[in-house]
C-alpha positions as CSV (number, residue, x, y, z in Angstrom):
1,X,234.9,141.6,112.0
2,X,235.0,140.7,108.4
3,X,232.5,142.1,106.8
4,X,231.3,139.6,105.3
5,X,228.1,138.1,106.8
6,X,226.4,134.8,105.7
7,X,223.4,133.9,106.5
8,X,222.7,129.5,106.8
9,X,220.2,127.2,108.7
10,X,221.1,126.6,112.1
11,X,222.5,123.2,112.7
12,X,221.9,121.3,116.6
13,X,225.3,122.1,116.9
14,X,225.2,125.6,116.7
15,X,222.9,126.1,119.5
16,X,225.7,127.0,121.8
17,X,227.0,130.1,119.2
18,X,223.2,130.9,118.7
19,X,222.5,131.3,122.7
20,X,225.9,132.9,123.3
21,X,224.0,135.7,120.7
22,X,220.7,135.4,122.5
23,X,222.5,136.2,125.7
24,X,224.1,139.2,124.6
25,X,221.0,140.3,122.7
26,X,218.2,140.5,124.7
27,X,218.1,142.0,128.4
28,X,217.9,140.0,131.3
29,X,215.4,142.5,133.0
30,X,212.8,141.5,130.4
31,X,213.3,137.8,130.7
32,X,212.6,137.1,126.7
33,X,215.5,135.1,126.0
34,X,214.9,131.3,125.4
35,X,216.9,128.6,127.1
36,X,218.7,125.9,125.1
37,X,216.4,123.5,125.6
38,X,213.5,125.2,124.1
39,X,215.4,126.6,121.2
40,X,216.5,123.0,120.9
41,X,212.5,122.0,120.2
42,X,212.4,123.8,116.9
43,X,214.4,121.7,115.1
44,X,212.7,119.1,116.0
45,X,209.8,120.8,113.8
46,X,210.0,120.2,110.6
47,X,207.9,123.7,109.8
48,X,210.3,125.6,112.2
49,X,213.3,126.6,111.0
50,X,216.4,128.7,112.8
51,X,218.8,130.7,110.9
52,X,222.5,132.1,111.8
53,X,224.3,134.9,110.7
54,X,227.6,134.0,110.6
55,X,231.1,136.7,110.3
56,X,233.7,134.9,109.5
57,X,233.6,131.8,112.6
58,X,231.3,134.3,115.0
59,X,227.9,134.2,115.5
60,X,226.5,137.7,114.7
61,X,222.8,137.3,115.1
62,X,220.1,135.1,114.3
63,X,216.3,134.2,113.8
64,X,213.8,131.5,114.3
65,X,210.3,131.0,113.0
66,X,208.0,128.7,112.1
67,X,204.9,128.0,109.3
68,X,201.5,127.8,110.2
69,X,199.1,127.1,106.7
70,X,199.8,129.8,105.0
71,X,201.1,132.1,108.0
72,X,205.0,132.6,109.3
73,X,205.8,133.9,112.7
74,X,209.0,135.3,113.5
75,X,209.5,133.8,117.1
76,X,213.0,135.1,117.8
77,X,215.2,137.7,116.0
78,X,218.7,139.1,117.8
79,X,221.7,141.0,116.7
80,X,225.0,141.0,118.6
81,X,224.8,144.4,120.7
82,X,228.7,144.7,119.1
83,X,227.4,144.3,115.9
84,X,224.4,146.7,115.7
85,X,223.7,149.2,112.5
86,X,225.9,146.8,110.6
87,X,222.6,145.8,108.7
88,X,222.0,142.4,109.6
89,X,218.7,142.4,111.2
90,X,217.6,143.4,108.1
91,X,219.0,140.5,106.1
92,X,217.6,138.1,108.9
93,X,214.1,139.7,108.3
94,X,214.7,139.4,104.3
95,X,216.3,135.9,104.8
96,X,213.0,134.9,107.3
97,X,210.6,136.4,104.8
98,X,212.4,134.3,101.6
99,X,212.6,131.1,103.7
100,X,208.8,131.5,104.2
101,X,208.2,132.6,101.0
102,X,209.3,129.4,100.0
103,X,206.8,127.5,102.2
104,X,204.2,129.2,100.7
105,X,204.1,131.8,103.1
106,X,201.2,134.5,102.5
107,X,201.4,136.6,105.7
108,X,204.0,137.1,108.0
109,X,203.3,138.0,111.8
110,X,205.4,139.0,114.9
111,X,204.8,139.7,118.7
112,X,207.2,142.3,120.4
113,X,207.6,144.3,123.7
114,X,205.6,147.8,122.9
115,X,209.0,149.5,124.2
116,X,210.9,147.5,122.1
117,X,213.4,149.5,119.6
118,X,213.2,146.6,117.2
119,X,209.9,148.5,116.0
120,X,212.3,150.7,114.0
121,X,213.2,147.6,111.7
122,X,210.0,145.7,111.5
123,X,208.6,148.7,110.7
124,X,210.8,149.6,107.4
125,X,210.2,145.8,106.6
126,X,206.6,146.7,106.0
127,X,205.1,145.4,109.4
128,X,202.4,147.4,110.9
129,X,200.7,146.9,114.3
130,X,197.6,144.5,113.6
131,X,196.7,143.7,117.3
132,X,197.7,144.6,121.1
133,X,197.8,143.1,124.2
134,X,197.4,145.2,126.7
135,X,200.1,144.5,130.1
136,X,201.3,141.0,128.3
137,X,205.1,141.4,129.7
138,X,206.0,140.9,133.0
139,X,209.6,142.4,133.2
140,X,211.7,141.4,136.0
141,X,211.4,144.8,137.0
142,X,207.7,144.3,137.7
143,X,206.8,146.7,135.2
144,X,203.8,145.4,133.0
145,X,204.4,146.1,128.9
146,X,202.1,145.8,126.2
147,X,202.5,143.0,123.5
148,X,202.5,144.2,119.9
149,X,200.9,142.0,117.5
150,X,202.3,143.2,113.7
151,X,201.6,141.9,110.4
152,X,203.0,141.9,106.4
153,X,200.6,140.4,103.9
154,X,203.1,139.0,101.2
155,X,199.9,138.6,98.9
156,X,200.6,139.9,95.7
157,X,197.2,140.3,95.3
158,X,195.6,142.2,97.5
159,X,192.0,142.5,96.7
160,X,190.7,139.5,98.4
């Protein structure tokens, strides 16, 4: 490891380095990974947009979202397991939040397993739980888990 981390789009081409993440990252017993071939329909939106953390040449993490008016959702966000507590989900969520930002983002949403530890960082990024879905995840365990539905205004003005 480096140290360094940089954070760019995702290219086509790094769909392999971004699934290689996505593999490590999320557990097979909850089946919440994407294949290739859906990640591959995002850039194909032009108001989607992936983004990789990069170390060096190694894929570290990554994120996808996507605008809707004046709404982002953060579809997919995943950290190397090896490369946990270095910080970086954080900079994806600030790099996410800037990107939307940009698009004229003025609330920022996300759905998330109820027994999901990635509360912990949405959390200190100012998301609070907004909705639930009660048994909305089938894991392959047969276990049925809730759906968190959180939200982040990004209004400066909030009085409206």
């Amino acid at each position: 490891m480096t140290g360094t981390v940089r954070i760019v789009t995702a290219r086509v081409g790094d769909v392999p380095a971004v699934m290689r993440v996505m593999e490590a990252a999320f557990d097979a017993a909850y089946g919440e990974a994407w294949s290739a071939a859906q990640l591959l329909t995002l850039f194909a939106l032009p108001s989607a947009r992936v983004a990789i953390a990069w170390d060096g040449d190694r894929a570290c993490g990554f994120s996808a979202a996507r605008m809707a008016g004046p709404e982002s959702e953060l579809l997919l966000l995943a950290v190397d397991p090896a490369d946990r507590g270095r910080g970086i989900g954080q900079r994806l969520m600030d790099d996410w939040q800037a990107w939307a930002a940009e698009q004229g983002a003025e609330d920022y949403f996300l759905e998330m397993r109820a027994d999901n530890d990635a509360i912990h960082l949405y959390a200190r990024a100012g998301f609070s739980e907004c909705g639930r879905r009660a048994a909305y995840y089938r894991g392959r365990d047969g276990v049925m888990r809730d759906a968190i539905t959180m939200r982040r205004s990004g209004r400066t003005d909030r009085s409206g």
